[in-house]
ROPA-96133 format. One record per residue: residue number from 1; residue in one letter; chain; x, y, z of N, C-alpha, C, O in turn. Coordinates in steps of 0.1 Angstrom, whole numbers, plus 5000, padded with zeros to 4 digits. Example, Ala and Ser with C-alpha at 12.3 -4.5 7.8 and 13.67 -1.06 7.14 Angstrom:
// ROPA-96133
 seq type mol  n_x  n_y  n_z ca_x ca_y ca_z  c_x  c_y  c_z  o_x  o_y  o_z
   1    A   A 5132 4943 5078 5123 4955 5078 5132 4967 5078 5142 4967 5085
   2    S   A 5128 4978 5071 5137 4989 5071 5129 5000 5079 5134 5011 5080
END
This chain:
// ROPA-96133
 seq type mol  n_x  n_y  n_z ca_x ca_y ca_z  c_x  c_y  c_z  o_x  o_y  o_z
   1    X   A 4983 4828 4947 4981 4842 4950 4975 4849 4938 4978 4846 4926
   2    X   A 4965 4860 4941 4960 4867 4927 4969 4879 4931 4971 4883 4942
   3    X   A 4972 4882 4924 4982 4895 4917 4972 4912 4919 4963 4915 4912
   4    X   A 4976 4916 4924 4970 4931 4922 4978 4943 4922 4988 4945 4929
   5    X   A 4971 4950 4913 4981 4966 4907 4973 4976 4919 4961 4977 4922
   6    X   A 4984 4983 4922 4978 4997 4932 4988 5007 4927 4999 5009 4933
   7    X   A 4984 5012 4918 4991 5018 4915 4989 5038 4929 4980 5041 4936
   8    X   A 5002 5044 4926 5001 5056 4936 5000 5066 4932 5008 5069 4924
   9    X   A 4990 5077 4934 4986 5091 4928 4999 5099 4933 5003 5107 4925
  10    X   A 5005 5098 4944 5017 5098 4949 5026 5108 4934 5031 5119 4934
  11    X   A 5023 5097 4923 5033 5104 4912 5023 5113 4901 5025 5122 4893
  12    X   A 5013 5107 4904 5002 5118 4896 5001 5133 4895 5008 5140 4902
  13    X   A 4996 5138 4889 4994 5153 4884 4980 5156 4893 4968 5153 4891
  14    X   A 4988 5165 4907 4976 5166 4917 4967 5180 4915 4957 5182 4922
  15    X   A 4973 5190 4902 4964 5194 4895 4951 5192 4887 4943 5199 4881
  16    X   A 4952 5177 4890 4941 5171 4878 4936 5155 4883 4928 5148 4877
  17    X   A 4942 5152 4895 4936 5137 4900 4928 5132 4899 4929 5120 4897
  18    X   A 4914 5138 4898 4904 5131 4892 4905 5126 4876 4905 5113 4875
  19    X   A 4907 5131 4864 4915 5128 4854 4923 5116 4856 4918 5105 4851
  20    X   A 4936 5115 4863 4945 5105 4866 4937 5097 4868 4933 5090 4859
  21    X   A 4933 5097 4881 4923 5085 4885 4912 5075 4876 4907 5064 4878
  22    X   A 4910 5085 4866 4903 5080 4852 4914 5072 4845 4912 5063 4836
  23    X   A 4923 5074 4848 4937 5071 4838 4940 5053 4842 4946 5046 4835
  24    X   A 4935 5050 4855 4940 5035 4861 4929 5030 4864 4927 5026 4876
  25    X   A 4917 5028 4855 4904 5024 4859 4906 5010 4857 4896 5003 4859
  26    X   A 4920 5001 4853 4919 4991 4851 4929 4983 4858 4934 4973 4854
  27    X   A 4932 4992 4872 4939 4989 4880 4929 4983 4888 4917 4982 4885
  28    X   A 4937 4979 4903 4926 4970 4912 4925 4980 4925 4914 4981 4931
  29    X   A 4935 4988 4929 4933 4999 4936 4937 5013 4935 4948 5014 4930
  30    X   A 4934 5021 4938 4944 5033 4939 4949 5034 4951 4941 5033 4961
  31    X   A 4965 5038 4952 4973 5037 4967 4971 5054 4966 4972 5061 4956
  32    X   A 4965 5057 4983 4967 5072 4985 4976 5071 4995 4974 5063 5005
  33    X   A 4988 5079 4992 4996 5081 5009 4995 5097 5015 4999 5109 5012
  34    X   A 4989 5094 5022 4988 5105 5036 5002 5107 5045 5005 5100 5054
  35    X   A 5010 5120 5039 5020 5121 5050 5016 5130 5056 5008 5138 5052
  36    X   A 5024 5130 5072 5020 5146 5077 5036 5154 5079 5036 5166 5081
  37    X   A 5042 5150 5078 5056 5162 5078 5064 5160 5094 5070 5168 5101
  38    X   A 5057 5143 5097 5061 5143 5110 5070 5130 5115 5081 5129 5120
  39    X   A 5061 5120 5111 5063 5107 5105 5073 5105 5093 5084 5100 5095
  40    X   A 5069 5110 5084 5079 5110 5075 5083 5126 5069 5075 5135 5071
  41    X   A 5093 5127 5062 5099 5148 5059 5088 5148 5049 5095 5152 5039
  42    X   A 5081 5147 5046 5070 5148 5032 5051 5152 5036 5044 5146 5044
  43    X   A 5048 5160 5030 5038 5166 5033 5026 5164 5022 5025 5171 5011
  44    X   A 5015 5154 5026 5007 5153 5010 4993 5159 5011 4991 5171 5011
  45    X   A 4984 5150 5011 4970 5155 5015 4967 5150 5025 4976 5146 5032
  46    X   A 4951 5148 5032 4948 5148 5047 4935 5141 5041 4933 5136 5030
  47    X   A 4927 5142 5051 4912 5133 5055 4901 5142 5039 4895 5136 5030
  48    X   A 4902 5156 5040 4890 5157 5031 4893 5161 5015 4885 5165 5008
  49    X   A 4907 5159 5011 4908 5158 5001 4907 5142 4996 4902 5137 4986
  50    X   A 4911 5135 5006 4910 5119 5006 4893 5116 5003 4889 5111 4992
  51    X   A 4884 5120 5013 4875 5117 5008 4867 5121 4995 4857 5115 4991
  52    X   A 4870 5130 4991 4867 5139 4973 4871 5125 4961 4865 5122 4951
  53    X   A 4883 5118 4968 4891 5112 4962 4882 5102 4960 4880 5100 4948
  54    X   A 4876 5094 4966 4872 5084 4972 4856 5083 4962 4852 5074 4955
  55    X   A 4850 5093 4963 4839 5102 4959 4839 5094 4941 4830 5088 4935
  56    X   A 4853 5098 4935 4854 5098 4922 4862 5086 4918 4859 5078 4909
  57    X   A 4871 5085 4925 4874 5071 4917 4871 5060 4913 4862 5055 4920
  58    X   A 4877 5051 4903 4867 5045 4892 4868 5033 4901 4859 5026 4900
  59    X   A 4881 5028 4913 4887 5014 4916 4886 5020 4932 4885 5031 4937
  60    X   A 4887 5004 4939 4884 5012 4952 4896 5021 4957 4902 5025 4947
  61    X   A 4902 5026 4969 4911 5037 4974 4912 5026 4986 4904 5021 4994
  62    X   A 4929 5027 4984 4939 5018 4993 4947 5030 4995 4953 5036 4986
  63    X   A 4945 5036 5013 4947 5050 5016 4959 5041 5025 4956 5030 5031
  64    X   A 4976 5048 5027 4984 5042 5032 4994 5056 5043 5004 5063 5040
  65    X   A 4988 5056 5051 4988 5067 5063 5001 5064 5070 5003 5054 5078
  66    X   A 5011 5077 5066 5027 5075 5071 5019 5094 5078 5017 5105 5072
  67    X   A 5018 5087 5093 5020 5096 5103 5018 5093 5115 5015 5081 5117
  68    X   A 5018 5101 5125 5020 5101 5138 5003 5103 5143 4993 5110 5140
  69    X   A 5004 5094 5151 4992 5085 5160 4980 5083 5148 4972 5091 5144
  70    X   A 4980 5073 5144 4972 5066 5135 4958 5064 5141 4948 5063 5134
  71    X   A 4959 5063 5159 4950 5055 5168 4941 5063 5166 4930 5058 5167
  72    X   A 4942 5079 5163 4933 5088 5161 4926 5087 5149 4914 5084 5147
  73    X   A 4937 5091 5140 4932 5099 5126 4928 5086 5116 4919 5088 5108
  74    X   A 4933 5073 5118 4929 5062 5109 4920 5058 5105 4919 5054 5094
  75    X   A 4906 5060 5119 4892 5055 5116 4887 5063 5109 4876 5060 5104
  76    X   A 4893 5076 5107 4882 5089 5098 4881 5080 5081 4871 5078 5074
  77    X   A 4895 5075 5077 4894 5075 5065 4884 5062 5060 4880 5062 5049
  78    X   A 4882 5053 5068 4874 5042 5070 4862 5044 5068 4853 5039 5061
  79    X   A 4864 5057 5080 4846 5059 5075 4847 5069 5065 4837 5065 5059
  80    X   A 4850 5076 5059 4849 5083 5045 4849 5071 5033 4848 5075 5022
  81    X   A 4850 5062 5035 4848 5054 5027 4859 5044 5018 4856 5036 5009
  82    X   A 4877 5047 5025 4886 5043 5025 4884 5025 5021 4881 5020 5032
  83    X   A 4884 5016 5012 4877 5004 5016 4891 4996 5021 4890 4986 5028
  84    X   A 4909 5003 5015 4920 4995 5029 4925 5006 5033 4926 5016 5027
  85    X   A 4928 5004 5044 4932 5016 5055 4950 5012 5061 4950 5011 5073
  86    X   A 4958 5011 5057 4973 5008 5063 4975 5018 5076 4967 5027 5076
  87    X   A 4985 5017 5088 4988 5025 5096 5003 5018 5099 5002 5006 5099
  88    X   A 5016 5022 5100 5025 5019 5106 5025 5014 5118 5017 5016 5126
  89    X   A 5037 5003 5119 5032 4998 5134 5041 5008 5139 5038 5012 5150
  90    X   A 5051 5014 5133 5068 5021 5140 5056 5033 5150 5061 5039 5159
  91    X   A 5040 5035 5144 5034 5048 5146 5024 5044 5160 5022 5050 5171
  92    X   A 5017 5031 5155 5006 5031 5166 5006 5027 5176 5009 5015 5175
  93    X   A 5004 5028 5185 5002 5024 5199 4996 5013 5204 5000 5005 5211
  94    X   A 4983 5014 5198 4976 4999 5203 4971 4994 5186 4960 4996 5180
  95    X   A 4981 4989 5182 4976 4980 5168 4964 4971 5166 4956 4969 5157
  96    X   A 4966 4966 5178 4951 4957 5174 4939 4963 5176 4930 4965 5168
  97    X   A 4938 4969 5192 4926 4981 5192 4920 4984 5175 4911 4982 5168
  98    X   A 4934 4991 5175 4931 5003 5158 4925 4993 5151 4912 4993 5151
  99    X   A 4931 4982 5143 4932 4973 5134 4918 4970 5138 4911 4972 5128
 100    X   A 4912 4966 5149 4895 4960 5150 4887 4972 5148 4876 4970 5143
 101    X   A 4891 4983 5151 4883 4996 5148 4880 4995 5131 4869 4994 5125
 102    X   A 4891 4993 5126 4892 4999 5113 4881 4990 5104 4871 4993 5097
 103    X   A 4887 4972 5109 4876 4964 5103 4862 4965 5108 4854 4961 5099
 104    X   A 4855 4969 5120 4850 4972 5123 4839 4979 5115 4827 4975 5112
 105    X   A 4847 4992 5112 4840 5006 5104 4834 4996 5087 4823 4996 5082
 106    X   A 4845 4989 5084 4839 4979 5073 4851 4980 5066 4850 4972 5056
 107    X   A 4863 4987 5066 4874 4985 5058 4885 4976 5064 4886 4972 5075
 108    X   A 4893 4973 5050 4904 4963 5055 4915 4971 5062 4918 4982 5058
 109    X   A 4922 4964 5072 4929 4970 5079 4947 4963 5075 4949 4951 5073
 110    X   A 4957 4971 5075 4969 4969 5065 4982 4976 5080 4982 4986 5087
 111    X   A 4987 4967 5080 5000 4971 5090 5010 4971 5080 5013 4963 5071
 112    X   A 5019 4988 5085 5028 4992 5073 5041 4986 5081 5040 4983 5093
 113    X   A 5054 4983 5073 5068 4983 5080 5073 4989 5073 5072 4988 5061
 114    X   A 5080 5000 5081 5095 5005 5071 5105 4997 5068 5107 4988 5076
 115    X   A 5113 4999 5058 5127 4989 5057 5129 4982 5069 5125 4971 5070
 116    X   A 5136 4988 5081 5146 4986 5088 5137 4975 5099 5143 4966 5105
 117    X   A 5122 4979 5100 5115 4974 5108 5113 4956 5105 5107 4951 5095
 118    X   A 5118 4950 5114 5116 4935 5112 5100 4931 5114 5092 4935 5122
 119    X   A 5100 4922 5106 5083 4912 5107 5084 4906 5116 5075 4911 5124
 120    X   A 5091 4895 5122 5088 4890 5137 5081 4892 5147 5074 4884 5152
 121    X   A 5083 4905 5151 5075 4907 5163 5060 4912 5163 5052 4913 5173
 122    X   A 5055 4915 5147 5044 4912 5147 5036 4904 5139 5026 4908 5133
 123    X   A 5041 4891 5137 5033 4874 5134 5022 4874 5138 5012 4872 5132
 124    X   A 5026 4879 5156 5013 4873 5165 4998 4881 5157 4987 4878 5158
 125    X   A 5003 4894 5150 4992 4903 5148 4984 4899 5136 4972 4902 5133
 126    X   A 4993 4887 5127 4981 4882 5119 4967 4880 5117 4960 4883 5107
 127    X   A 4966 4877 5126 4947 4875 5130 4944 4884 5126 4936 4885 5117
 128    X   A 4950 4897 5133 4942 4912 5133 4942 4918 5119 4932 4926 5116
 129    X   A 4949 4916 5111 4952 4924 5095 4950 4914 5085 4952 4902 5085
 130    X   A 4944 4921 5076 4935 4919 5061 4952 4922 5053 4951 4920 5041
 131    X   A 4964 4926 5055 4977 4929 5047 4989 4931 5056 4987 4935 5068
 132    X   A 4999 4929 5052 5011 4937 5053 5016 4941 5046 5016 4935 5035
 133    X   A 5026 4957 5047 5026 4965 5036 5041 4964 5044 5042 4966 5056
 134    X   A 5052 4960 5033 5063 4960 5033 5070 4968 5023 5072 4966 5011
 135    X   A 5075 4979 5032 5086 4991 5023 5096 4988 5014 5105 4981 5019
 136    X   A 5098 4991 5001 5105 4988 4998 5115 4999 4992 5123 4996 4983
 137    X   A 5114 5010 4997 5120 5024 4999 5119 5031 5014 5108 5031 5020
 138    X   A 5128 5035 5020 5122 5046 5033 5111 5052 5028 5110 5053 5016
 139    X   A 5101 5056 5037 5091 5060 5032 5091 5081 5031 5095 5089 5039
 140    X   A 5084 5083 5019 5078 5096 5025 5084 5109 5011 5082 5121 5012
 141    X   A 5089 5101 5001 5092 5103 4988 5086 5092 4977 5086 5080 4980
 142    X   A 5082 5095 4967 5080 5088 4952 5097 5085 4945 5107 5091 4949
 143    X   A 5096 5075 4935 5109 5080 4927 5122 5072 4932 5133 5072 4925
 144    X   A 5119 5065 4945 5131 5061 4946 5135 5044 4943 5127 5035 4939
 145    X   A 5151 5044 4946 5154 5031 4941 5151 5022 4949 5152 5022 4962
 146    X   A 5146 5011 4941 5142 4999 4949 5154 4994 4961 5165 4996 4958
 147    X   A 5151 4988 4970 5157 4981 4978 5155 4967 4979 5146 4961 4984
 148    X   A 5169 4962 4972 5166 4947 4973 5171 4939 4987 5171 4926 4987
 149    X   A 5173 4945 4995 5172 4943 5012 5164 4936 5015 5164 4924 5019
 150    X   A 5152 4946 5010 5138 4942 5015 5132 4930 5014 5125 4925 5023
 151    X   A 5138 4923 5000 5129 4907 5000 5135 4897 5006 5129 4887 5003
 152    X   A 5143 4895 5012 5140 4885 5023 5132 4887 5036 5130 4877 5043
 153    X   A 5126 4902 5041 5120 4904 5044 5105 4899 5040 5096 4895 5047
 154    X   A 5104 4901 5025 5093 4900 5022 5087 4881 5018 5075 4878 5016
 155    X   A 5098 4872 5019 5099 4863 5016 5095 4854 5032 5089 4844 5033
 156    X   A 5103 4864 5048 5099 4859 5057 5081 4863 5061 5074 4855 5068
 157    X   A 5077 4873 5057 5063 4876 5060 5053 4867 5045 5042 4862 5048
 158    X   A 5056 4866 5035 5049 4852 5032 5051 4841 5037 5042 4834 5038
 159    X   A 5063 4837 5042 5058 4824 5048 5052 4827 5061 5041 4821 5062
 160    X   A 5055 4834 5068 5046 4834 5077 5030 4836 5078 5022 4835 5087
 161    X   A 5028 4841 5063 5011 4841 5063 5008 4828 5062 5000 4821 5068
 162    X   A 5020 4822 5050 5016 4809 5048 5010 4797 5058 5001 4789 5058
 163    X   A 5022 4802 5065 5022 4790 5081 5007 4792 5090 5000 4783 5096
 164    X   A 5006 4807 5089 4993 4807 5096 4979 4801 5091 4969 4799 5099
 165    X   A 4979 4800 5077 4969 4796 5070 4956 4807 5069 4945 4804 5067
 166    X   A 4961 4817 5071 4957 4832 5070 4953 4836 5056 4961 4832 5048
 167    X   A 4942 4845 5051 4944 4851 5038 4950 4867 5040 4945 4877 5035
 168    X   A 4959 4865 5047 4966 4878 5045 4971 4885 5035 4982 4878 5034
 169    X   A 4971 4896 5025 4978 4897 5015 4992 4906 5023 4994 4912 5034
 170    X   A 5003 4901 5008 5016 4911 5013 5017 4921 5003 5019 4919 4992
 171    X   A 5016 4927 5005 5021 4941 5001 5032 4946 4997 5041 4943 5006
 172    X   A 5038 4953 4986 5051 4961 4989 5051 4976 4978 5046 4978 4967
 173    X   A 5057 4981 4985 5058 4999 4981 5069 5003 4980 5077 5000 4988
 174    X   A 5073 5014 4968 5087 5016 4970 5095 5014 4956 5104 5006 4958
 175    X   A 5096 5017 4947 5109 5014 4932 5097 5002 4929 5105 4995 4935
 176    X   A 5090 4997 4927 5083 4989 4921 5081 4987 4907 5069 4989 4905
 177    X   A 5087 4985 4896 5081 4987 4882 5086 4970 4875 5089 4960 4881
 178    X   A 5087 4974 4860 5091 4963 4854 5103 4959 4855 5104 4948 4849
 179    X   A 5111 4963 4859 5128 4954 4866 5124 4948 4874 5126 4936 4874
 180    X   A 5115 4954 4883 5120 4949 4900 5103 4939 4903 5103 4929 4911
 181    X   A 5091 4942 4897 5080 4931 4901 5082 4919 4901 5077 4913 4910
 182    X   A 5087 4913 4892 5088 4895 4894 5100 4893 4904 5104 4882 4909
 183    X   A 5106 4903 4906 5114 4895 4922 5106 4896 4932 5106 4887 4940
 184    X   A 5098 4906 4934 5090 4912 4948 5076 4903 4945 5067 4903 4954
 185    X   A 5073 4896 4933 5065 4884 4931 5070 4873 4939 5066 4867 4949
 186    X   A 5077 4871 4934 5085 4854 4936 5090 4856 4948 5093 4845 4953
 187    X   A 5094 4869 4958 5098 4865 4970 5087 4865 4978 5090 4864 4990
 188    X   A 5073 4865 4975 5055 4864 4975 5046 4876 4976 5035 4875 4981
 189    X   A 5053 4887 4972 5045 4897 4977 5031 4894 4966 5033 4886 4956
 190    X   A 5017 4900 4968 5010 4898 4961 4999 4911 4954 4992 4911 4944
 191    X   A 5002 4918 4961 5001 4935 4963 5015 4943 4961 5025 4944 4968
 192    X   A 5010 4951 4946 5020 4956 4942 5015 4973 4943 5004 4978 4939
 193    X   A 5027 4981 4948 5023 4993 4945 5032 5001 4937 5044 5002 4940
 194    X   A 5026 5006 4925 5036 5010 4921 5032 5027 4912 5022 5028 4905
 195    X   A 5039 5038 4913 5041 5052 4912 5042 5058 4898 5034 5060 4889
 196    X   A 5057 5062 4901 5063 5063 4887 5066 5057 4873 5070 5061 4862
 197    X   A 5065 5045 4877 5063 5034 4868 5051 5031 4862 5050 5025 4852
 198    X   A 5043 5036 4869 5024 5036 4861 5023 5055 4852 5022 5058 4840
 199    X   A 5025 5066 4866 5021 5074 4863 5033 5081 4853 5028 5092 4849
 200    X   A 5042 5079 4850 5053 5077 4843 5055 5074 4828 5062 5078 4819
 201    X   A 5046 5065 4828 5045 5057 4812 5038 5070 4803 5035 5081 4806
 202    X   A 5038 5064 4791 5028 5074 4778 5011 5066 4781 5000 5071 4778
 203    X   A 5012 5055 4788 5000 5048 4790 5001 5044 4801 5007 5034 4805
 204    X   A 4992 5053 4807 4993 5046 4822 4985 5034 4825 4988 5028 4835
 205    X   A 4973 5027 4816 4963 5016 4819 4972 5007 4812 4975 4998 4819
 206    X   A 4977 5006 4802 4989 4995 4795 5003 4994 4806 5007 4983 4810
 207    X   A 5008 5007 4812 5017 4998 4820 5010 4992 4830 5013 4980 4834
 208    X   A 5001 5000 4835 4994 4986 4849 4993 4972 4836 5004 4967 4836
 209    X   A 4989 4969 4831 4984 4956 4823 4999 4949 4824 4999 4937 4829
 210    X   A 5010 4955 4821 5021 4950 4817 5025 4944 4833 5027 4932 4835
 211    X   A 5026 4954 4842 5031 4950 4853 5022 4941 4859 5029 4935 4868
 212    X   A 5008 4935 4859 5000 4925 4861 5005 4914 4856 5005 4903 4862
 213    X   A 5009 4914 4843 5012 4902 4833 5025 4897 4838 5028 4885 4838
 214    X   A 5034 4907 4842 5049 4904 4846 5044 4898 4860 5045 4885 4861
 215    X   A 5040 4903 4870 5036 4895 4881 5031 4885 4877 5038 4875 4878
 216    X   A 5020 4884 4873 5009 4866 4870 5021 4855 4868 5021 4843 4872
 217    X   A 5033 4863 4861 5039 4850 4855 5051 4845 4864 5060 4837 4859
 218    X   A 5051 4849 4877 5062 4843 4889 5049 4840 4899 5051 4829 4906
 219    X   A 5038 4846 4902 5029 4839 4915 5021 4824 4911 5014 4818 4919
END
């Protein structure tokens, strides 16, 4: 597995994002999360600050959309130029419809789970998704504590990419820093997102490095 940092503007200084954004140019994506105050209690940005976003940043934009009916609003960010697009399954209606829309437009398409939400019943959707994005906090806050629940979750959705022989990447979001990456490595996640632990540091381009290096050395 190659290891990648996404780090989340989520914890950034949204007085100055473009700046920030300058700040993790040696990251592999930037994570934008889109709440709407419905889906989850948390209220962030929407479609045209996203694409401003998109406009300037140095790494591509891994936009992770915690709201209600994705079937709609998901393809906008695709086509603004989103290059992964995530949607909740707890949210969408027709996942794979969306998911072929999304790859379609030309972006990777990412099925989110919240904690509680089991991997099982969507294996069959492999085919359809370029990721799974497995929670490792409820969603819809920054800041919080990791959940170590989560990786056996995250340990049954690598093997199952495994089995499929799929390049699916796994994902995980949520308390992510230097304690907790080489467990959420080693239980296979390969996609790391992580917040206050990048935007947090005195050096935000040295902790991504650090937390790449701590990953590389369990995948």
């Amino acid at each position: 597995m190659s290891v990648q940092i996404s780090p989340s503007i989520l914890s950034a200084d949204f007085a100055n994002l473009e700046h920030d954004l300058g700040r993790i140019a040696n990251a592999d994506w930037a994570h934008v999360d889109v709440m709407d105050n419905h889906f989850v209690p948390n209220l962030t940005i929407g479609l045209p600050v996203v694409e401003r976003l998109i406009k300037v940043s140095p790494v591509p934009v891994d936009c992770h959309l915690m709201i209600e009916d994705p079937d709609r609003w998901a393809p906008g960010y695709a086509e603004a130029g989103a290059q992964s697009v995530t949607f909740h399954a707890e949210a969408a209606k027709a996942p794979i419809r969306l998911a072929r829309e999304l790859r379609r437009i030309g972006a990777r398409a990412g099925l989110g789970l919240k904690p509680a939400t089991p991997v099982e019943p969507f294996i069959d959707l492999l085919p359809e998704v370029d990721m799974l994005l497995v929670m490792t906090v409820e969603p819809g806050f920054g800041g919080q504590k990791f959940l170590d629940v989560c990786l056996p979750k995250v340990r049954r959705a690598r093997k199952a990419v495994r089995e499929s022989g799929l390049d699916v990447w796994v994902q995980v979001d949520g308390g992510v820093s230097a304690s907790t990456i080489e467990r959420c490595a080693e239980a296979g996640a390969d996609v790391f997102v992580a917040g206050s632990a990048v935007y947090g540091a005195g050096d935000a381009a040295s902790a991504v490095d650090e937390l790449r290096e701590l990953a590389t050395k369990v995948c």
